[in-house]
C-alpha positions as CSV (number, residue, x, y, z in Angstrom):
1,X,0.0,0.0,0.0
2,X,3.0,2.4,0.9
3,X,4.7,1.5,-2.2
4,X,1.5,2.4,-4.3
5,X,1.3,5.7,-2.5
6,X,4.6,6.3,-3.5
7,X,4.4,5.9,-6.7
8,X,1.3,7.7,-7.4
9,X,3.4,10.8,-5.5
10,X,6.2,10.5,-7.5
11,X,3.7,10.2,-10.9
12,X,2.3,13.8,-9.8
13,X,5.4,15.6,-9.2
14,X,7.0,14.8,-12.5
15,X,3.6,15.8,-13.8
16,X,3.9,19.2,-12.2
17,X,7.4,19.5,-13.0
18,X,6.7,19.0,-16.5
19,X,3.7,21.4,-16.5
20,X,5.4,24.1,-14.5
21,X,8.3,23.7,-18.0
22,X,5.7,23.9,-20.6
23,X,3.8,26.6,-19.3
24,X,6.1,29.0,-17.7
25,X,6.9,32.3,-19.3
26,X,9.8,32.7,-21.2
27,X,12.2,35.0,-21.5
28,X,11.5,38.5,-23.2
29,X,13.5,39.4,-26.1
30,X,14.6,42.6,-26.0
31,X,17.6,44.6,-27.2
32,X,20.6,45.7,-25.4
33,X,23.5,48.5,-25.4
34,X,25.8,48.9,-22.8
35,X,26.5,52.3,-20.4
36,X,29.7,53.8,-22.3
37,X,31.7,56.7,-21.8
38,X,32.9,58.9,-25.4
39,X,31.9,62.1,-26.5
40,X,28.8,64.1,-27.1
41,X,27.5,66.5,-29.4
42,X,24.0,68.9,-28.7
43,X,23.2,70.0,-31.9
44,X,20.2,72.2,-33.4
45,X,18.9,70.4,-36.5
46,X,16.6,72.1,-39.1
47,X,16.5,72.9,-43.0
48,X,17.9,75.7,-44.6
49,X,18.7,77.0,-47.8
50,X,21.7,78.9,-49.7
51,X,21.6,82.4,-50.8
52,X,24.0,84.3,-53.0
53,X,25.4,86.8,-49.9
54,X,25.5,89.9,-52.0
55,X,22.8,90.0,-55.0
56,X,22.2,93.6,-57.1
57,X,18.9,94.1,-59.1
58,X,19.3,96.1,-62.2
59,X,16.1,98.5,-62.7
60,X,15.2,100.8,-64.9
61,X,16.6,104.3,-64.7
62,X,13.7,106.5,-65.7
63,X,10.5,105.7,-67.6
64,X,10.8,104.3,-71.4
65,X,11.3,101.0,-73.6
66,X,13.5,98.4,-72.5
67,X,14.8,96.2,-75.5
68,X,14.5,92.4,-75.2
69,X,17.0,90.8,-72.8
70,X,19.2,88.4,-74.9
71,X,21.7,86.9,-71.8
72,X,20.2,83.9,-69.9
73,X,19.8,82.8,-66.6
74,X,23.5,81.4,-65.4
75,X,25.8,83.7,-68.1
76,X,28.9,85.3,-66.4
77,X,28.9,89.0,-66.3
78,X,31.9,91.8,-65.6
79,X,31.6,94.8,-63.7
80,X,31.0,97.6,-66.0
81,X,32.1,95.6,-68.6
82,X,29.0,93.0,-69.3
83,X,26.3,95.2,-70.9
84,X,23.0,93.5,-69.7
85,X,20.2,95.4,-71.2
86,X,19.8,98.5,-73.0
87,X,17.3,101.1,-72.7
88,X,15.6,103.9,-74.8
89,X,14.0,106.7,-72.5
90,X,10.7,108.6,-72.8
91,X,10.8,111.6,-75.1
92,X,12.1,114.5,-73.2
93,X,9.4,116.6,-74.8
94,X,7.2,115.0,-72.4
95,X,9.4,115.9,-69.3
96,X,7.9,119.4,-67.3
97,X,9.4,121.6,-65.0
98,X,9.0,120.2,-61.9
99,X,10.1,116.6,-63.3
100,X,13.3,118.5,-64.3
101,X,14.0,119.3,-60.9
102,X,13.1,116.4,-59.8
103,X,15.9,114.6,-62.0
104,X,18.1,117.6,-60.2
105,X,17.4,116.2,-57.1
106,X,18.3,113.0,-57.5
107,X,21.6,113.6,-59.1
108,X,22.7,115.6,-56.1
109,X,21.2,112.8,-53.8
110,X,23.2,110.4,-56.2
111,X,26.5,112.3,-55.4
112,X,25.9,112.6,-51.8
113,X,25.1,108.3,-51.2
114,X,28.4,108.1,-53.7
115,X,30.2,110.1,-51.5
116,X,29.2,108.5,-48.5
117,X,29.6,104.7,-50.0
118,X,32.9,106.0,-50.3
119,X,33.4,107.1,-46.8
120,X,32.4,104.4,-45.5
121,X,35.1,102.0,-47.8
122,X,37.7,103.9,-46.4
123,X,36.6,103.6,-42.8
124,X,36.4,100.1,-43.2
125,X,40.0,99.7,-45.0
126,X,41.3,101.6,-41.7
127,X,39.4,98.8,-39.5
128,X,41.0,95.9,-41.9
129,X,44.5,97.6,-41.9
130,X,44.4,97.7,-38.2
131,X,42.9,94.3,-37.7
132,X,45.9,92.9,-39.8
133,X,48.4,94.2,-37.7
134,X,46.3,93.2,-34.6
135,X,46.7,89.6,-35.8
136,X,50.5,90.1,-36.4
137,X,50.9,91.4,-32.5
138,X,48.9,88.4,-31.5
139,X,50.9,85.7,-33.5
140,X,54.1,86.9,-32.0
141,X,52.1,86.9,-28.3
142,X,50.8,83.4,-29.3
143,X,54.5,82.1,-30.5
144,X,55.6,83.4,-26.5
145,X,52.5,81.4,-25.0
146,X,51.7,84.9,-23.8
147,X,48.0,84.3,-24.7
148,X,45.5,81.4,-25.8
149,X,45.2,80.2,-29.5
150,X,41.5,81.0,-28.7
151,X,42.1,84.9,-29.2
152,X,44.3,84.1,-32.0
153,X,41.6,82.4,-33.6
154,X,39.2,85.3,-32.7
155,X,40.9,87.9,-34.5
156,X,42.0,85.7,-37.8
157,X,37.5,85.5,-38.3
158,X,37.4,89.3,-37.5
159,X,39.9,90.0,-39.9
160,X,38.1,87.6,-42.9
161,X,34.7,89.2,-41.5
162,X,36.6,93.1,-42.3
163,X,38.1,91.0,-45.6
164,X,34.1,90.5,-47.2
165,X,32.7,94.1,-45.5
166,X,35.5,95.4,-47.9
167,X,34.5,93.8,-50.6
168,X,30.6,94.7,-49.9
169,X,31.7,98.5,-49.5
170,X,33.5,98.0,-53.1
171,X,29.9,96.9,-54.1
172,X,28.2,99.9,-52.8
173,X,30.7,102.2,-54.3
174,X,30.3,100.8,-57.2
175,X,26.7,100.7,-57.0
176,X,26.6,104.5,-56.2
177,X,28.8,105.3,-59.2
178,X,26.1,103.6,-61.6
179,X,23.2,105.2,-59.9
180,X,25.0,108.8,-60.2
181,X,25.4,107.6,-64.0
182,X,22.1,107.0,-64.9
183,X,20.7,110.4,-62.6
184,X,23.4,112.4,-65.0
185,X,21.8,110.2,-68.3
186,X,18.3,110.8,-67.2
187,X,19.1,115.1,-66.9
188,X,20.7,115.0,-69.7
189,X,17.8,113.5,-71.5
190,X,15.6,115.8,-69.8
191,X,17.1,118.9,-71.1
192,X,16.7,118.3,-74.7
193,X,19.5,115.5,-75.4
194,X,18.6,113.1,-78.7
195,X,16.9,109.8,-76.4
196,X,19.8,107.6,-77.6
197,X,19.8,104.6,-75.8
198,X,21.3,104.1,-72.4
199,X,23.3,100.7,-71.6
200,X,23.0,99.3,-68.7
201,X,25.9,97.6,-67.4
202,X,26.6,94.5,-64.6
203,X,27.4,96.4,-61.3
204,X,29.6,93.0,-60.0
205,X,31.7,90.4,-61.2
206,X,29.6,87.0,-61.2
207,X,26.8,85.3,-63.6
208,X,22.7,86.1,-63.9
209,X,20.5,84.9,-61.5
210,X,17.1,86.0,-62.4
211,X,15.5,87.8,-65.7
212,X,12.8,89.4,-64.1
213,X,11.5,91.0,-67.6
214,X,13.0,89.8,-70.4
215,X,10.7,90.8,-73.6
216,X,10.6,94.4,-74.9
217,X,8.2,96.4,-72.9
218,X,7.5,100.2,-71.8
219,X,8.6,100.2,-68.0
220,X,8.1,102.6,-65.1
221,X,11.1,104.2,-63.6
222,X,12.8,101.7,-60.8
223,X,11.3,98.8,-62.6
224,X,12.9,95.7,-61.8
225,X,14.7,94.2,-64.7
226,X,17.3,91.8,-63.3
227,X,19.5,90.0,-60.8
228,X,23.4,89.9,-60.8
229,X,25.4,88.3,-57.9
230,X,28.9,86.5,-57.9
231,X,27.3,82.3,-57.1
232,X,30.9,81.3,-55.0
233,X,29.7,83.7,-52.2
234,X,26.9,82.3,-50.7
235,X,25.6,81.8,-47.0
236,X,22.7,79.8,-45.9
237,X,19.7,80.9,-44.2
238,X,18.1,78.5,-41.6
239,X,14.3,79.1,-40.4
240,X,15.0,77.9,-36.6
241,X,12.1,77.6,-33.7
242,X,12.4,80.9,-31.0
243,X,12.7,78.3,-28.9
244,X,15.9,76.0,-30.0
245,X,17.5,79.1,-31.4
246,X,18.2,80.1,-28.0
247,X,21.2,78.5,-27.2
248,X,22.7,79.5,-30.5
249,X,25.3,81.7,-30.5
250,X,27.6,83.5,-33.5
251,X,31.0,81.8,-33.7
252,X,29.3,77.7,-33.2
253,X,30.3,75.5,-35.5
254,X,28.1,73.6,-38.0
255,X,27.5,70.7,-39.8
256,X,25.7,70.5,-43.5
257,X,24.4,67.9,-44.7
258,X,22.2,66.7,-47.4
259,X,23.7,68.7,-49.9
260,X,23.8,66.5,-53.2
261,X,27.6,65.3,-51.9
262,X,29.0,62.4,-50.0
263,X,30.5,64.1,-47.5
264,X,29.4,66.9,-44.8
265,X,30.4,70.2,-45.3
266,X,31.8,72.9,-42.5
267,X,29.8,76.0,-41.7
268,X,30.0,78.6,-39.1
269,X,27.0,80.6,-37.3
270,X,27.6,84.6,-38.2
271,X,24.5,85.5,-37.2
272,X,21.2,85.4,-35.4
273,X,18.7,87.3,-36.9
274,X,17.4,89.6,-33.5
275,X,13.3,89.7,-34.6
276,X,11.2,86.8,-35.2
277,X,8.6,86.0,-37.4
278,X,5.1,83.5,-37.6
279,X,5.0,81.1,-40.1
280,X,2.7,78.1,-40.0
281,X,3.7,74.5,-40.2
282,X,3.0,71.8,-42.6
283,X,0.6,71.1,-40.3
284,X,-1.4,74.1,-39.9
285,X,0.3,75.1,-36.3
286,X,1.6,78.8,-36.0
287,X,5.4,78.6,-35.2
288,X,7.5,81.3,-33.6
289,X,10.8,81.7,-35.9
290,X,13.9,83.2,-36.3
291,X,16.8,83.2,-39.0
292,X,20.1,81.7,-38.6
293,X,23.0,82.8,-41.4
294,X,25.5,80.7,-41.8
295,X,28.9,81.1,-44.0
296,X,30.4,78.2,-45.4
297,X,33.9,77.1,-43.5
298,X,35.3,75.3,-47.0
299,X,36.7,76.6,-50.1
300,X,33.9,76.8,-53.0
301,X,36.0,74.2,-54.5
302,X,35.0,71.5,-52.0
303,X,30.9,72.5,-52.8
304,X,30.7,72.2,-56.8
305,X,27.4,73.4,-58.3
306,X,25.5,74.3,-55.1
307,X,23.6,77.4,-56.4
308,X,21.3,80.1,-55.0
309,X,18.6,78.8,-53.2
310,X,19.4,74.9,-53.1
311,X,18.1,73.0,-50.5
312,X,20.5,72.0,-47.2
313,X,20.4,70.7,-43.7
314,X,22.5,72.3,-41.0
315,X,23.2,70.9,-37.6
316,X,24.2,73.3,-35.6
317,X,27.0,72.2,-32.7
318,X,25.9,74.1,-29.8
319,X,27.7,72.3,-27.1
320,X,30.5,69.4,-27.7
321,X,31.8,67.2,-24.7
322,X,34.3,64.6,-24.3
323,X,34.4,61.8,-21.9
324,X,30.9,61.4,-20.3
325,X,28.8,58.9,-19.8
326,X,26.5,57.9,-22.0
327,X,22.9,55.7,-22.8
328,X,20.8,56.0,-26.2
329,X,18.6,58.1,-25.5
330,X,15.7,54.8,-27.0
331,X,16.9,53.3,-23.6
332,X,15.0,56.2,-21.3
333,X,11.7,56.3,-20.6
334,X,9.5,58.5,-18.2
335,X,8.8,57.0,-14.8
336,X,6.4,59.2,-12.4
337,X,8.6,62.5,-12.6
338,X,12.3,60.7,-13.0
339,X,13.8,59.5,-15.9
340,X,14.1,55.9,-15.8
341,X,15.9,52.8,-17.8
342,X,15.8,48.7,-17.5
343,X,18.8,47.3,-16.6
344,X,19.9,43.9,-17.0
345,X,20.9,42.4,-14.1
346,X,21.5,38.1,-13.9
347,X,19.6,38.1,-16.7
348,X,16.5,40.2,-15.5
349,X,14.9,43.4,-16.3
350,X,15.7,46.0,-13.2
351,X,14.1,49.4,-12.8
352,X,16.3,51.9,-12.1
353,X,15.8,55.6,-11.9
354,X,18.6,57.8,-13.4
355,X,19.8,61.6,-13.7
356,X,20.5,63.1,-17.7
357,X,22.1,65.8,-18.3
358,X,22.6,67.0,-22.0
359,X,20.9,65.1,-24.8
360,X,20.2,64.9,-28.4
361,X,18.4,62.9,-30.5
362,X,20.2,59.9,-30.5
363,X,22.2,59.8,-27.4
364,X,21.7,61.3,-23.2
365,X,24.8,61.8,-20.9
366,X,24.4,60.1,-17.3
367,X,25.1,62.0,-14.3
368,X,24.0,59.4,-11.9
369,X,22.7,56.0,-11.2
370,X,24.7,54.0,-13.8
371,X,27.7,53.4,-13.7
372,X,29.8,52.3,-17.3
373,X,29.5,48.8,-18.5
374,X,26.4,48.1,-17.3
375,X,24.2,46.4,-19.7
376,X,20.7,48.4,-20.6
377,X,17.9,47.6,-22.6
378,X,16.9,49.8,-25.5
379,X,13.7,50.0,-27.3
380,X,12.0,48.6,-24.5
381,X,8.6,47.2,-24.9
382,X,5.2,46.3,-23.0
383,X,6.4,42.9,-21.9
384,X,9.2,44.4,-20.1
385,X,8.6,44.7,-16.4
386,X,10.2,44.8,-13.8
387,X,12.2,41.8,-12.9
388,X,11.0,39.9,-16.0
389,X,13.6,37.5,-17.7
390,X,14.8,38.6,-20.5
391,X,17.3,37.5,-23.3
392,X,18.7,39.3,-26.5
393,X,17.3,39.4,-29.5
């Protein structure tokens, strides 16, 4: 009798032995990273777009027919060599008294901006001259570890920064010099002068960007008739949200990507626009933006073909760190008011509340509660709870 009581105990635990095995839960699969240490990069991500830095729009000087445009869209042009349109003025019979003066007016007005474009050249060649020895005084203070490479540095961009406000003050010299032309042409005409017909000529060095009215047509004075701008100086202009362009600062470094290349090019932040604007969203949300320019960092040989207005994606570097400890940010997840992760720990999912610090989208620096080497899991799902096997994927 004890025998057979025996055996039928022994029959029922291997039966529950071999049902607790079938129908226990297995392990989760899940997906794991381990707590590293490296560096870290906060960046400020958004479209933006290229923009020739300097562009001039040839108008019409005074009312009359403009004679059809031949050039196209993309033709190189010299300054005050390149003749881009030509123009035949209104008969000067039609001209009065008061549109005489008028014309008087404007030459003087001409001769004053001229002499002020010119003014204002010469103040900045005095800041550039300056600046140049600046940067040789520094050199020598940098060769006698007298002061940090940072200053150097400082003063070799405000030196290329005086190096293009040069250039642009050329521009507007040159600018002035045309308008004062075509006020003189336009008196002329008005005081009895045969209405030959007035060339118009390329204020810059560079190629066409726009024909804004290319067929013969009777125009009123000032009306738009093309764009001129030299395509190897361009910047970019990034739309950013109020609220992410507040950490960024003039001087950060950039990233730009997704420009038709195979490799990212180097930009610089030189400005941030100071008012804001409302534009709505794909979505229909009103956002609160601001402009970020940006000027490219490599030589126009390292960004072949990029034109005016193409397409880019900047990333912004507004903090960069070395050394800290790290987690995916896929790992984190929000637990009551902490910040929280899974860790594996013999094999088993562990809660375990943790401090961030800096983040971006792919990665969160650790300031406590892991410590490196520890094994986290990443992505993690419904079926992970707390204390839950689990097993990699």
């Amino acid at each position: 009798m004890t025998k057979r009581w025996l055996k039928i105990g022994i029959g029922i635990a291997v039966l529950v032995a071999i049902g607790y095995w079938a129908f226990r839960p297995g392990a989760v699969p899940a997906d794991f990273a381990e707590v590293t240490r490296g560096s870290l990069q906060v960046t400020v991500d958004e479209e933006g777009r290229t923009r020739v830095r300097d562009r001039f729009v040839v108008s019409a000087p005074l009312p009359g027919r403009m004679r059809r445009i031949e050039l196209e869209p993309g033709d190189p042009v010299v300054a005050d060599k390149t003749m881009v349109a030509q123009f035949q003025p209104s008969d000067p019979a039609l001209l009065d008294v008061r549109t005489r003066a008028e014309l008087e007016a404007r030459v003087r007005a001409a001769e004053s901006a001229l002499g002020g474009a010119r003014a204002d050249r010469e103040r900045v060649r005095a800041e550039l001259t300056f600046a140049h020895s600046e940067l040789k005084r520094l050199q020598q203070l940098l060769e006698e570890k007298v002061i940090a490479r940072r200053e150097l540095e400082s003063a070799q961009q405000q030196t290329e920064a005086l190096v293009r406000a040069l250039q642009s003050a050329d521009f507007g010299v040159q600018t002035a010099q045309h308008q004062l032309e075509l006020a003189r042409a336009s008196l002329l005409q008005s005081r009895g002068s045969r209405a030959a017909a007035i060339p118009l000529y390329s204020p810059v060095d560079g190629v066409i960007l726009r024909i804004l009215q290319e067929s013969e047509a009777v125009v009123p004075t000032g009306q738009p008739l093309l764009e001129v701008g030299n395509i190897r100086d361009l910047e970019i202009v990034s739309d950013l949200l109020s609220s992410a362009a507040v950490p960024v600062e003039a001087g950060q470094p950039v990233l730009i990507e997704q420009w038709g290349g195979d490799h990212a090019l180097h930009g610089r932040v030189r400005l941030v626009e100071p008012s804001g604007f409302t534009k709505i969203s794909a979505l229909g949300v009103e956002e609160q933006r601001v402009n970020a320019i940006i000027d490219f960092v490599d030589r126009p040989g390292k960004r072949p073909n990029i034109g005016d207005g193409y397409r880019v994606e900047v990333r912004i570097v507004v903090s960069s760190r070395e050394n800290v400890l790290k987690v995916p940010a896929s790992s984190l997840f929000r637990h009551e008011n902490d910040w929280a992760v899974y860790v594996v720990v013999d094999d088993r999912a562990v809660m375990r509340i943790v401090q961030i610090g800096e983040r971006n989208g792919l990665e969160a620096e650790v300031t406590g509660g892991l410590s490196g080497g520890e094994r986290i899991i990443v992505y993690p799902s419904d079926a992970v709870t707390e204390g839950v096997e689990v097993r990699a994927r």
